[in-house]
C-alpha positions in Angstrom: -8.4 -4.9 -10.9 -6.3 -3.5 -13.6 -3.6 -0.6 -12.8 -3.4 2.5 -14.8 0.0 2.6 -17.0 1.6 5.9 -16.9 4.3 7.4 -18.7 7.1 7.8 -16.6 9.6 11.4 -17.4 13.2 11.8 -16.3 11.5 13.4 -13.2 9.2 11.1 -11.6 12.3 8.3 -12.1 14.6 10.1 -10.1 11.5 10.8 -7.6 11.2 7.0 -7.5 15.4 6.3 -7.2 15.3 9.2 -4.3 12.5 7.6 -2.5 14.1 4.0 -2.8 17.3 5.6 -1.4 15.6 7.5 1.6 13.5 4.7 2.0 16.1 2.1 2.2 18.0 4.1 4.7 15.7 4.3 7.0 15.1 0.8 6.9 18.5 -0.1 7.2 18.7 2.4 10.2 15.9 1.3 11.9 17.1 -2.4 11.8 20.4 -1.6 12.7 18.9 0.1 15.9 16.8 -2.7 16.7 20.1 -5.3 16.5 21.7 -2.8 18.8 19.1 -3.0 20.9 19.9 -6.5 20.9 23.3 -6.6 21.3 22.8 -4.1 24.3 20.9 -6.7 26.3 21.6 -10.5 25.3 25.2 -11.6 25.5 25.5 -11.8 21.4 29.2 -11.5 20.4 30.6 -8.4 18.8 32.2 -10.1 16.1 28.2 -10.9 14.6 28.3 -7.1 14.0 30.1 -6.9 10.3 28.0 -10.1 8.9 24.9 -8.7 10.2 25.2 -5.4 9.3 26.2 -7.0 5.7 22.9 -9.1 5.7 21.0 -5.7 6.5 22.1 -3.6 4.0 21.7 -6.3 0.8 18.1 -6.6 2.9 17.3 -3.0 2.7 18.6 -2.2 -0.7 17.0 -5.7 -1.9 13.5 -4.4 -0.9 13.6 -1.5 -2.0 14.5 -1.7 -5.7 11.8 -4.7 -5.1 9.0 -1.6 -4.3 11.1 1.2 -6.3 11.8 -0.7 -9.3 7.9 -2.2 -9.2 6.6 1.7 -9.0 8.5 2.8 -12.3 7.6 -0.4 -14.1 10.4 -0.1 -16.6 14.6 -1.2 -17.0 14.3 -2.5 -13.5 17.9 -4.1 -14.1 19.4 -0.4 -15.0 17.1 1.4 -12.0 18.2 -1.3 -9.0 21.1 -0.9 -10.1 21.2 2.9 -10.3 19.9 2.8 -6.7 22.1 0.2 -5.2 25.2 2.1 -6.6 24.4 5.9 -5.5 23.3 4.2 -2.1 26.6 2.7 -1.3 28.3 5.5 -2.7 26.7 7.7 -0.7 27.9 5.4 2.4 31.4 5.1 1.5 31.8 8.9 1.1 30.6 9.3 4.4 32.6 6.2 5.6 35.6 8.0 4.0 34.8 11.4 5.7 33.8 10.2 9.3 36.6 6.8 9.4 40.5 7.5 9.7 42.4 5.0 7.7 39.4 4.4 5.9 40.2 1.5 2.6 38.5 -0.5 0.9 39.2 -3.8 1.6 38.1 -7.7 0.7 35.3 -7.6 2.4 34.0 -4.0 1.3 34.4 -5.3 -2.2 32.5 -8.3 -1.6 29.6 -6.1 -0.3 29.9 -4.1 -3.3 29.9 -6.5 -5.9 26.6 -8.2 -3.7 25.0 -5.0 -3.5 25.2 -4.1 -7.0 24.3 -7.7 -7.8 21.0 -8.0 -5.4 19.9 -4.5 -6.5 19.9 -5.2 -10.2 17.6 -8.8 -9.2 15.8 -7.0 -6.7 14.4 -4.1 -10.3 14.0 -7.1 -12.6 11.6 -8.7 -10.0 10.2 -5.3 -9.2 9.5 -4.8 -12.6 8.2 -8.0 -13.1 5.7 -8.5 -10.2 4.6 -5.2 -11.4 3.7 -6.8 -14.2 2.1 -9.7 -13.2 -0.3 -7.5 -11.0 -1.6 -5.6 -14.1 
């Protein structure tokens, strides 16, 4: 079964980049409730918190520039990338607001440079699955 190729505007991008955003918020929100569900109940150390919480995010934003990316069928490299970015910025502004003392540090910049690196992968296989399915 063949898919229809449509022409995609300015508009129906940024509809795709805003529902990869919301989209990988709420999936990062709803597994970080479940692991706190977890931590609530089992006697998993605290320190797990910043690795996991690491390994969720890269998850979230991975899969969705994966389904975003796929959806606008075009620069998946630039869009993942596009969504990885204004996602964490959007979290480090808030980190910034709602943290005193708040820095960027070796281990923020680590995230960063991952996030930015699995978002851009996560469009080009997006794209390319996308592809393949035609």
């Amino acid at each position: 079964m063949k898919k229809e190729v449509t022409e995609f505007t300015t508009y129906n991008r940024f509809l795709h980049i805003l529902k990869a955003l919301i989209f990988s918020y709420l999936f990062t929100f709803a597994l970080i409730f479940i692991y706190s569900i977890i931590l609530a109940y089992t006697n998993i150390s605290d320190t797990t918190i910043p690795a996991v919480v690491t390994g969720i995010t890269i998850f979230s934003i991975f899969l969705s520039t994966v389904i975003y990316c796929g959806r606008i069928a075009t620069a998946g490299l630039v869009n993942g990338v596009i969504i990885s970015s204004i996602y964490l910025g959007i979290v480090y502004v808030l980190g910034s607001a709602f943290q005193v003392g708040f820095t960027l540090n070796q281990q923020s910049i680590l995230l960063i440079i991952s996030v930015l690196i699995v978002g851009g992968v996560g469009g080009i296989i997006g794209v390319n699955f996308n592809k393949l399915q035609r």
